[in-house]
N, CA, C and O atoms as CSV, one atom per row, in Angstrom:
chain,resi,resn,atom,element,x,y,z
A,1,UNK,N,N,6.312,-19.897,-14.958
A,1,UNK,CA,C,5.742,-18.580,-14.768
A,1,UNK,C,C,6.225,-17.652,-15.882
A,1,UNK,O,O,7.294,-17.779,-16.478
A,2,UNK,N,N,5.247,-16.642,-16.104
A,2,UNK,CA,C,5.779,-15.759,-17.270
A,2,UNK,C,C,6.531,-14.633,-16.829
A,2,UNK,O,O,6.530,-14.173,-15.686
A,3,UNK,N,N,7.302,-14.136,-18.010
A,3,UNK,CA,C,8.123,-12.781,-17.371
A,3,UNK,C,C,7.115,-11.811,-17.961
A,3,UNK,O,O,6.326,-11.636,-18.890
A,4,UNK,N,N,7.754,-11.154,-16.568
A,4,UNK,CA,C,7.137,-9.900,-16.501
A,4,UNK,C,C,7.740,-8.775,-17.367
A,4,UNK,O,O,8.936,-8.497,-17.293
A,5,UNK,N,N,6.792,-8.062,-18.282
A,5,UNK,CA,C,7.627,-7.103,-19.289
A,5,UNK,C,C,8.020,-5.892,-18.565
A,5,UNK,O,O,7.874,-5.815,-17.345
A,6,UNK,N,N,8.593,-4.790,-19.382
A,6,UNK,CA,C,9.203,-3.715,-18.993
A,6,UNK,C,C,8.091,-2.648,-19.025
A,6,UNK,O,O,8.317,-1.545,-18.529
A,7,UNK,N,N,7.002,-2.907,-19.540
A,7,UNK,CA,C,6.090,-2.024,-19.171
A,7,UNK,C,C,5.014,-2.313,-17.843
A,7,UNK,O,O,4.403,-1.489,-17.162
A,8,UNK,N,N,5.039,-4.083,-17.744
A,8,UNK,CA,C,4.408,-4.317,-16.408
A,8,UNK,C,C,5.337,-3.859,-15.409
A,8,UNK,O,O,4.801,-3.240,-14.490
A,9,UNK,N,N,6.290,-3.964,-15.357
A,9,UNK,CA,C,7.549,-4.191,-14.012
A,9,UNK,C,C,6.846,-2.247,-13.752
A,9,UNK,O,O,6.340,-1.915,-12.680
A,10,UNK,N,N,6.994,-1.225,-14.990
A,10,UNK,CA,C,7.132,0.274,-14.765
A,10,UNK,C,C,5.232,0.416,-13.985
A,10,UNK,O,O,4.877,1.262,-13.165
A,11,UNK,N,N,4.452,-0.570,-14.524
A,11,UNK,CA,C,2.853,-0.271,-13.642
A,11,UNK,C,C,3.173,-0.696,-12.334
A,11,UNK,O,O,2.896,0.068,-11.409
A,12,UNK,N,N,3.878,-2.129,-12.020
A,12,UNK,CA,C,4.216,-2.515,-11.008
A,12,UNK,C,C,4.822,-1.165,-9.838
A,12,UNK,O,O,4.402,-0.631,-8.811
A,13,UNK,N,N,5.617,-1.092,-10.424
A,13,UNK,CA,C,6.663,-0.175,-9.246
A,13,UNK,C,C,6.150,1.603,-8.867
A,13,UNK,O,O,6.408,2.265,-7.862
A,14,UNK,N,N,5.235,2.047,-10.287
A,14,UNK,CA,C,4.322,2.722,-9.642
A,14,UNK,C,C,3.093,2.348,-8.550
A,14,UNK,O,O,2.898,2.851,-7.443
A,15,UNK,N,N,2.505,1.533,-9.084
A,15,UNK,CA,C,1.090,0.998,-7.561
A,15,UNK,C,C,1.843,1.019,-6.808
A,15,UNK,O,O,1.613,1.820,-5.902
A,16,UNK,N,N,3.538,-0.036,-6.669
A,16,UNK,CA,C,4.024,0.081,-5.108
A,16,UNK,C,C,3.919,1.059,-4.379
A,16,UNK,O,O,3.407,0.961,-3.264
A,17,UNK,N,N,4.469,2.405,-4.951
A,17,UNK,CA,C,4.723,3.762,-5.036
A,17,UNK,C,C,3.644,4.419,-4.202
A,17,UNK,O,O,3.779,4.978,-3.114
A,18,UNK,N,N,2.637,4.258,-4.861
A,18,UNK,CA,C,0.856,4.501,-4.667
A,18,UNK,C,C,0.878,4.290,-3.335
A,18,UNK,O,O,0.905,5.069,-2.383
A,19,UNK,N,N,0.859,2.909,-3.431
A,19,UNK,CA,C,0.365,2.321,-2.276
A,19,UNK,C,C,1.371,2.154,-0.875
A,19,UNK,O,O,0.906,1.470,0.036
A,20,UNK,N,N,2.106,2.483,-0.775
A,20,UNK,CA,C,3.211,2.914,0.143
A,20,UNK,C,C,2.682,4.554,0.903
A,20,UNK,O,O,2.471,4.933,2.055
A,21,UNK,N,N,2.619,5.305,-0.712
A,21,UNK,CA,C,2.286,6.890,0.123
A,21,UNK,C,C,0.803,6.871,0.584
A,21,UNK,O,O,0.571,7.536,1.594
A,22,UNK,N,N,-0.153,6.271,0.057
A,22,UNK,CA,C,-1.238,5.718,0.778
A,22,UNK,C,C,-1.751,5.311,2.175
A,22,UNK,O,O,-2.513,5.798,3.010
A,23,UNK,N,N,-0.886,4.040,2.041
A,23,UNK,CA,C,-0.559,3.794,3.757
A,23,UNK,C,C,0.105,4.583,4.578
A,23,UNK,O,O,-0.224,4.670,5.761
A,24,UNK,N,N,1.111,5.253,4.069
A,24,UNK,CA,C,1.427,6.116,5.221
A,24,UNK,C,C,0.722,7.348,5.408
A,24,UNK,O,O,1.004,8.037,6.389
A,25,UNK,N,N,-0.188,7.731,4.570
A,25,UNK,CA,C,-1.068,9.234,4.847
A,25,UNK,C,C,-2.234,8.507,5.839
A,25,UNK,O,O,-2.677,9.079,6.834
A,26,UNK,N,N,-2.675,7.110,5.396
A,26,UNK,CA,C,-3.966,6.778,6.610
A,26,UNK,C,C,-3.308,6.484,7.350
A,26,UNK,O,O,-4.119,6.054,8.171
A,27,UNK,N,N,-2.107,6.309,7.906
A,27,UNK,CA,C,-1.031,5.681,9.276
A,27,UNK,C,C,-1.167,7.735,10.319
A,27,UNK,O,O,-1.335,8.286,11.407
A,28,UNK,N,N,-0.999,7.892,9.307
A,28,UNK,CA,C,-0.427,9.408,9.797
A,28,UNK,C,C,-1.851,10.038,10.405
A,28,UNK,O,O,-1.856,10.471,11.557
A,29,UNK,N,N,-3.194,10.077,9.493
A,29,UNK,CA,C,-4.645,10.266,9.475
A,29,UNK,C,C,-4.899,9.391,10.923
A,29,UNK,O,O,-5.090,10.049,11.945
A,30,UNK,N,N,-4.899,8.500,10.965
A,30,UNK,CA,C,-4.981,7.134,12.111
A,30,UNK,C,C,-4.395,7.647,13.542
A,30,UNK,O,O,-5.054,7.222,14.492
A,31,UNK,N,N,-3.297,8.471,13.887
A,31,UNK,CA,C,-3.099,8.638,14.651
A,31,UNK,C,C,-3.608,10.279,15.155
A,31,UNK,O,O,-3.732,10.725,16.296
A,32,UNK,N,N,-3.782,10.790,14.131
A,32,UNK,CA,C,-4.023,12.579,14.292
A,32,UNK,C,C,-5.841,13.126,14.509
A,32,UNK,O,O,-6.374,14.175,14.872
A,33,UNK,N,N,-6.434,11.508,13.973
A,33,UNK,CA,C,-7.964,12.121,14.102
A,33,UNK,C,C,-8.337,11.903,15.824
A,33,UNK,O,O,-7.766,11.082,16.542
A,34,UNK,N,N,-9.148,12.605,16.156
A,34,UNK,CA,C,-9.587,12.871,17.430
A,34,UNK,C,C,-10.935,11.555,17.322
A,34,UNK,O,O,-11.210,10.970,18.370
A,35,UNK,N,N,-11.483,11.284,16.394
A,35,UNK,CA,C,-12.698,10.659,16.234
A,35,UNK,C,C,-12.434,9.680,16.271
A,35,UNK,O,O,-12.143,9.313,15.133
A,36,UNK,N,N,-12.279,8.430,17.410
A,36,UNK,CA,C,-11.993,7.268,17.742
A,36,UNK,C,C,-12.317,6.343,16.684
A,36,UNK,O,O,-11.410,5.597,16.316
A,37,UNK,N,N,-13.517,6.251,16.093
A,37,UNK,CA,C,-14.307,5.800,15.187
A,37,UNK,C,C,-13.492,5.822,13.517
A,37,UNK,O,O,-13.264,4.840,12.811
A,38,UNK,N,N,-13.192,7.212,13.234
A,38,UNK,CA,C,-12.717,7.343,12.147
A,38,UNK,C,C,-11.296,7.276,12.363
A,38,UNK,O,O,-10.688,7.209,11.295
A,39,UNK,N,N,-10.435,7.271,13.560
A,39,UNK,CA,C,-9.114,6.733,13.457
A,39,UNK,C,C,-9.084,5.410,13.129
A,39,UNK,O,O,-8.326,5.023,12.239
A,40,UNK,N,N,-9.985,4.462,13.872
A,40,UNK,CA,C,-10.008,3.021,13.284
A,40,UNK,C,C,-9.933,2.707,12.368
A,40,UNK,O,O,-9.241,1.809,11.889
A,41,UNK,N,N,-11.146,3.878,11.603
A,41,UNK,CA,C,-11.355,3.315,10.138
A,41,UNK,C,C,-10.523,3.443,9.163
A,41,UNK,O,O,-10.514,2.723,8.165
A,42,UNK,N,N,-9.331,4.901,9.515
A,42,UNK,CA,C,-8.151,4.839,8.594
A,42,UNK,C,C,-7.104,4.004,9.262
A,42,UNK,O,O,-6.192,3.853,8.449
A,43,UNK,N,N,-6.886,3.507,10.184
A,43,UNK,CA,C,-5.997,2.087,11.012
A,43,UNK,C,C,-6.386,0.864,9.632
A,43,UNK,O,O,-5.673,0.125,8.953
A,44,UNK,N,N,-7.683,1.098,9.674
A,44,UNK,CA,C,-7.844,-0.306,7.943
A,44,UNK,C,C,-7.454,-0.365,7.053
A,44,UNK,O,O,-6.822,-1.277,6.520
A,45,UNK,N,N,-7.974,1.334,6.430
A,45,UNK,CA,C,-7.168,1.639,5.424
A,45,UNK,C,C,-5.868,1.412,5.132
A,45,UNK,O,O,-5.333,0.956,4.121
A,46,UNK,N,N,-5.439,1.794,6.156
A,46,UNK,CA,C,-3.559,1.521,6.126
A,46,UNK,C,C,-2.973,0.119,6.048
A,46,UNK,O,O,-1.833,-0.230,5.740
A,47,UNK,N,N,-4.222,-0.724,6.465
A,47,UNK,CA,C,-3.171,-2.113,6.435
A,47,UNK,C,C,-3.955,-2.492,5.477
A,47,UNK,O,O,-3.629,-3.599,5.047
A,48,UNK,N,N,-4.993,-1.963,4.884
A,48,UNK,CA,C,-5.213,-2.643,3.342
A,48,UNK,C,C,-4.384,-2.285,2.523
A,48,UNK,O,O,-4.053,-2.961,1.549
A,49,UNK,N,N,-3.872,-1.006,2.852
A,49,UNK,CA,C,-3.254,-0.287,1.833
A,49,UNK,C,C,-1.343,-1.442,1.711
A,49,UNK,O,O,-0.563,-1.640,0.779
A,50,UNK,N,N,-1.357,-1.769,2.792
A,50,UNK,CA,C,0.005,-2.521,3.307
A,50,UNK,C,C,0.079,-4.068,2.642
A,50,UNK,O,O,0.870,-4.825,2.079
A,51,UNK,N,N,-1.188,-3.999,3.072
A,51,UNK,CA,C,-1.322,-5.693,2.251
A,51,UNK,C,C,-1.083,-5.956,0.959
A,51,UNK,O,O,-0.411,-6.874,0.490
A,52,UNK,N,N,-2.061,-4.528,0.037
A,52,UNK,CA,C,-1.707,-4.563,-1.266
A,52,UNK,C,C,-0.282,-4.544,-1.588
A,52,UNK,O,O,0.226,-5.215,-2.485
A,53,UNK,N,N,0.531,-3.488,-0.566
A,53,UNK,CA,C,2.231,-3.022,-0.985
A,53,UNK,C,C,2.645,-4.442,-1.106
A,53,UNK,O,O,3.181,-4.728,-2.177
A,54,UNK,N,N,2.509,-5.402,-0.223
A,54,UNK,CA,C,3.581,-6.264,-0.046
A,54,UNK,C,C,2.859,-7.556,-0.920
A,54,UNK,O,O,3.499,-8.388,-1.563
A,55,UNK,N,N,1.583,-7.520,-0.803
A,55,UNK,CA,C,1.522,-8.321,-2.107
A,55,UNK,C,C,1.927,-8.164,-3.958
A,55,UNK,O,O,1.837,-8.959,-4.894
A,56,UNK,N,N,2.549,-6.235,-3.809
A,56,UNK,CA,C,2.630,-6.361,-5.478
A,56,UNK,C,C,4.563,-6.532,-4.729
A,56,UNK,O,O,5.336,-6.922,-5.604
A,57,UNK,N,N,5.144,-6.317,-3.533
A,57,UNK,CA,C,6.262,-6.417,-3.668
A,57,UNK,C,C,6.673,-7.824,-3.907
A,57,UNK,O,O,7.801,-8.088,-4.324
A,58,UNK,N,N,5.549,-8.967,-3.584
A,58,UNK,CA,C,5.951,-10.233,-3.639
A,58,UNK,C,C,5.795,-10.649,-5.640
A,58,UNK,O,O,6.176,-11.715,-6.122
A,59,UNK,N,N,5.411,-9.954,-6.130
A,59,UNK,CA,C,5.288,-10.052,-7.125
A,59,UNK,C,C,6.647,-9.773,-8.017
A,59,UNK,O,O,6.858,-10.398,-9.056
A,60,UNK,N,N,7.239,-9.112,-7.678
A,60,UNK,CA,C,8.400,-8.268,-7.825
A,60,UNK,C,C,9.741,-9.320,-7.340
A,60,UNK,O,O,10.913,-9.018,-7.566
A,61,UNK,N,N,9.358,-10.473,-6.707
A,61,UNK,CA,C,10.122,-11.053,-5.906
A,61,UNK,C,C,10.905,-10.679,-4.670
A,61,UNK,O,O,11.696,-11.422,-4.090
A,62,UNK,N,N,10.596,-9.443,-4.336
A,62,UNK,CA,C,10.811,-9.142,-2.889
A,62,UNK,C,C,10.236,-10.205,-1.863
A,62,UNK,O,O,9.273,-10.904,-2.181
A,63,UNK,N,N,10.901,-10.318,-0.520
A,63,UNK,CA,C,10.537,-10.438,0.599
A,63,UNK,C,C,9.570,-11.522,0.813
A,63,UNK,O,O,9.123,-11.738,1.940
């Protein structure tokens, strides 16, 4: 496998970044909308948004 440079690792650990405050604004959205419909739909958001986190953290060799 190749190493990862010092400018990928700095794109890397921003998206994490991204995508961490992401998921937690549709986690937060998800529980506060009244619209059953559109709470669901940010409930998705959030675990897409989760999936991406932990797939760039596996990248990173986390977890």
């Amino acid at each position: 496998m190749t190493e990862i440079t010092q400018k990928e690792l700095g794109m890397i650990s921003d998206a994490l970044a991204a995508e961490a405050l992401n998921c937690k604004k549709a986690r937060m959205y998800s529980k506060t909308l009244i619209d059953c419909d559109l709470a669901a739909c940010m409930a998705q958001i959030a675990e897409g948004h989760e999936q991406r986190y932990l797939y760039l953290l596996k990248l990173l060799g986390g977890n």
